[in-house]
C-alpha positions in Angstrom: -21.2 -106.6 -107.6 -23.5 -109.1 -107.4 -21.7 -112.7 -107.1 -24.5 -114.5 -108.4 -25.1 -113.0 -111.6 -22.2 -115.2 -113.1 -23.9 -118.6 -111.9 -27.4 -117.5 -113.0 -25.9 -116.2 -116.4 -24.2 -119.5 -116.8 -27.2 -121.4 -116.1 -29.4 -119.4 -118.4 -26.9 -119.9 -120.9 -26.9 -123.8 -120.7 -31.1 -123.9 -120.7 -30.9 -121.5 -123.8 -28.5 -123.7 -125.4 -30.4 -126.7 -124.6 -33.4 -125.4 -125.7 -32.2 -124.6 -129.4 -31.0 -127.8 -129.7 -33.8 -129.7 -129.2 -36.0 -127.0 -131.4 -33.6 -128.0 -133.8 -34.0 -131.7 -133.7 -37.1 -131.3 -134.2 -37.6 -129.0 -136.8 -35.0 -129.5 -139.1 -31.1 -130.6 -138.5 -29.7 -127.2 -139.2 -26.4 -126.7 -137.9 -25.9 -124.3 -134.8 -23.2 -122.4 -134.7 -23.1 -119.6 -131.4 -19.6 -118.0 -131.0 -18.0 -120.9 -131.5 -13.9 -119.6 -131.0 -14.9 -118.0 -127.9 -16.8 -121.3 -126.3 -13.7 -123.5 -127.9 -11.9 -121.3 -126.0 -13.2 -120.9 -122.7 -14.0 -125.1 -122.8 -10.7 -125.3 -123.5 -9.2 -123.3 -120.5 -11.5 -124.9 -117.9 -11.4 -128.6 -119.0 -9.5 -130.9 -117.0 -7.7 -132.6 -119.8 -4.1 -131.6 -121.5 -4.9 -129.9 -124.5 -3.5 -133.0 -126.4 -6.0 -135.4 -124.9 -8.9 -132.9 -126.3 -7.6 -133.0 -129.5 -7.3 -137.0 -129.5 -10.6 -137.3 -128.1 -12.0 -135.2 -131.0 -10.1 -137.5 -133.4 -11.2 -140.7 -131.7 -14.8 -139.2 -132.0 -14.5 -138.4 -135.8 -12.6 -142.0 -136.9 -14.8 -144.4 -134.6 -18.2 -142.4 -136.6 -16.2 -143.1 -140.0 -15.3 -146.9 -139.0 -18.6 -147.8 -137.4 -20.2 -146.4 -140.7 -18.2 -148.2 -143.5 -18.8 -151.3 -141.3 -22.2 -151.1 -140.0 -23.6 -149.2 -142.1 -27.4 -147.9 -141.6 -27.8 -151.2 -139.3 -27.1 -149.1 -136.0 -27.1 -145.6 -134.7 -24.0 -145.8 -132.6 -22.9 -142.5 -130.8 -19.4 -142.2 -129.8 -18.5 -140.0 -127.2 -14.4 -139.7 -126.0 -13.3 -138.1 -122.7 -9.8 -138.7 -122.3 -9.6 -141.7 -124.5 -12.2 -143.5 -122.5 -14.8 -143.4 -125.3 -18.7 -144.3 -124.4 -20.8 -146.0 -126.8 -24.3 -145.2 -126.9 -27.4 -146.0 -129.4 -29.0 -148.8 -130.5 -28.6 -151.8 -132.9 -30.4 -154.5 -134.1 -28.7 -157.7 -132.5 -25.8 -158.7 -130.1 -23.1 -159.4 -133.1 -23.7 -155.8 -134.2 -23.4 -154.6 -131.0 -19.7 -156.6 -130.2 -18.6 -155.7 -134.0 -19.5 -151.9 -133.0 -17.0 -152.5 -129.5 -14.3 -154.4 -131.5 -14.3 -151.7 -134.3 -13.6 -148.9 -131.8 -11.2 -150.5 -129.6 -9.0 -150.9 -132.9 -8.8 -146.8 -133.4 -5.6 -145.5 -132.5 -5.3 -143.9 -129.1 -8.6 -145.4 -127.3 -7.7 -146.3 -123.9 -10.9 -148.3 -123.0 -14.4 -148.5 -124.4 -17.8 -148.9 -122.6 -20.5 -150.8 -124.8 -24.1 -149.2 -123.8 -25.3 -149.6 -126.8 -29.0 -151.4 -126.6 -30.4 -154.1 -128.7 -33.8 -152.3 -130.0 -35.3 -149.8 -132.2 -34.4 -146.3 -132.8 -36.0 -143.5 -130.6 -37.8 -140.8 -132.6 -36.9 -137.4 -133.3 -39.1 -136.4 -130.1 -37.3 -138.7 -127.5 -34.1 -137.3 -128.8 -35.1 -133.8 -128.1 -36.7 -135.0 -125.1 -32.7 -136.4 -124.0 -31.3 -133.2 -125.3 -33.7 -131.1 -122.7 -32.7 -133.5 -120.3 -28.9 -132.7 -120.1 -29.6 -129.2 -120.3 -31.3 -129.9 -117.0 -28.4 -131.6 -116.0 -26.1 -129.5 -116.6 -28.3 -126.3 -115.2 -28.5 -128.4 -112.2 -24.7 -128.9 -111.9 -24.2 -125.1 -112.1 -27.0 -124.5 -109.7 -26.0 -126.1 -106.6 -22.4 -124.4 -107.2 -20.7 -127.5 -105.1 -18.9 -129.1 -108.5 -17.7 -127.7 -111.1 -20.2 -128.3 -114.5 -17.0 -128.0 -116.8 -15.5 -131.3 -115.1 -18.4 -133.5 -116.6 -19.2 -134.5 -120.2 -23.5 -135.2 -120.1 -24.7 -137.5 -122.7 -28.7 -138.8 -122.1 -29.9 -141.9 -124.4 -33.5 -143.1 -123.6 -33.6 -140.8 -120.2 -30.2 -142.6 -119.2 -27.8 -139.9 -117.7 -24.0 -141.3 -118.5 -21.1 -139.0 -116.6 -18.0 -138.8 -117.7 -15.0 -136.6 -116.8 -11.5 -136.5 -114.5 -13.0 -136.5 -110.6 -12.7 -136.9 -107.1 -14.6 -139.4 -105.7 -16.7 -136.9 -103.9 -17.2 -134.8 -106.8 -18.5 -137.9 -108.8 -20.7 -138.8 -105.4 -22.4 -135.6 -105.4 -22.9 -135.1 -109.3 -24.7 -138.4 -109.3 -26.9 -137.0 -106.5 -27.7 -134.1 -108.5 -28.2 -136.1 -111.5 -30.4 -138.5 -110.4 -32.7 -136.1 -108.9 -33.1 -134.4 -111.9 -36.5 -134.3 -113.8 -36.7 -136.8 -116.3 -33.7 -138.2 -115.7 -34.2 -142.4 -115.2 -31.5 -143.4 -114.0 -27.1 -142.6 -114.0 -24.1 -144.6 -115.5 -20.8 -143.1 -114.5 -18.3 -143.5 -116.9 -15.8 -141.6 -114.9 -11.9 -141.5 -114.3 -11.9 -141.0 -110.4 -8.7 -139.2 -109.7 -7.5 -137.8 -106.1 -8.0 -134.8 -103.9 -4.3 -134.5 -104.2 -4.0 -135.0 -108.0 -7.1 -132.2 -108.1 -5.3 -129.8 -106.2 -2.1 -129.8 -108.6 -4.1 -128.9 -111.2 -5.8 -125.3 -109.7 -4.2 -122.8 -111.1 -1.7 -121.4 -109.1 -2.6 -118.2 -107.7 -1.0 -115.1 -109.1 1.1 -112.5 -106.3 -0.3 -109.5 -105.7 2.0 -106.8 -106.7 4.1 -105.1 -104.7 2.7 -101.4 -102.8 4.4 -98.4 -104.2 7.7 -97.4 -102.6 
């Protein structure tokens, strides 16, 4: 069998995703929905965080958008993004108080561990440059599966304004060599890690451990 078939599957998978996103954003903001128990699942089983931190980091994700909204209201477009309750705060506002209010009202939601303000002072991009930052993790990611040297499913890719931000639980080499990829990427500007280094050891503990084979036939 032919041992690249699952890379290049995985890869064309990722594009083709990518690519109905952005058709999406563009066209109309239809909800996609694409076997979604069996990708829970498999994100699930190769993620590097307990099952409880993905649930938290869903929850942070959904109060932060509530909070930010009763607050702010339609003065920002403020993207939250949680990875281990390390949340990333991307988007645009309209001035520096927003922007603190925006940091202060997500460090108050229960479980958030730490919180990284990117969001810029400036206008809103349009529904092109979002599509355009869409394509751009897609390319991302596709790069991440094609060199085959890190594993994709340890990074979370969010792109603002051709701004590549990294997060996940990695080695420092891993986060090294992602970066690499990253920043070599086309249309890609420039990379902000937001990354939880952890250590070769730590990495090893969590591989699965290998099954026996079973014993020959007396």
């Amino acid at each position: 069998m032919n041992k690249t078939l699952p890379q290049t599957r995985s890869r064309l998978l990722a594009v083709a995703l990518t690519s109905l996103v952005a058709l999406t954003a563009l066209s109309a903001c239809t909800p996609l929905l694409l076997g979604g128990a069996a990708v829970t699942s498999a994100i699930v089983v190769s993620d590097r965080r307990t099952t409880g931190a993905q649930l938290e980091d869903q929850a942070i994700e959904l109060k932060a958008g509530n909070r930010i909204k009763d607050e702010v209201g339609s003065r920002a477009r403020a993207l939250v993004t949680s990875y281990n309750r390390r949340v990333l705060l991307t988007g645009e506002v309209s001035n520096e108080r927003d922007k603190a209010l925006i940091g202060e009202i997500v460090s108050r939601v229960e479980n958030v561990a730490a919180v990284q303000n990117e969001l810029e002072i400036t206008n809103s991009p349009s529904l092109r440059e979002r599509a355009a930052d869409t394509v751009v993790t897609g390319r991302v990611k596709a790069a991440f599966i094609d060199v085959n040297q890190i594993p994709a499913s340890a990074f979370k890719v969010t792109t603002e304004r051709g701004t590549v931000y990294l997060m996940g639980r990695v080695t420092q080499r891993e986060a090294d060599y992602a970066t690499q990829v990253a920043r070599n990427t086309q249309g890609v500007r420039r990379v902000v890690r937001v990354l939880e280094i952890i250590s070769e050891e730590e990495l090893a503990r969590m591989a699965p451990a290998a099954t026996p084979a079973p014993a020959p036939a007396q």
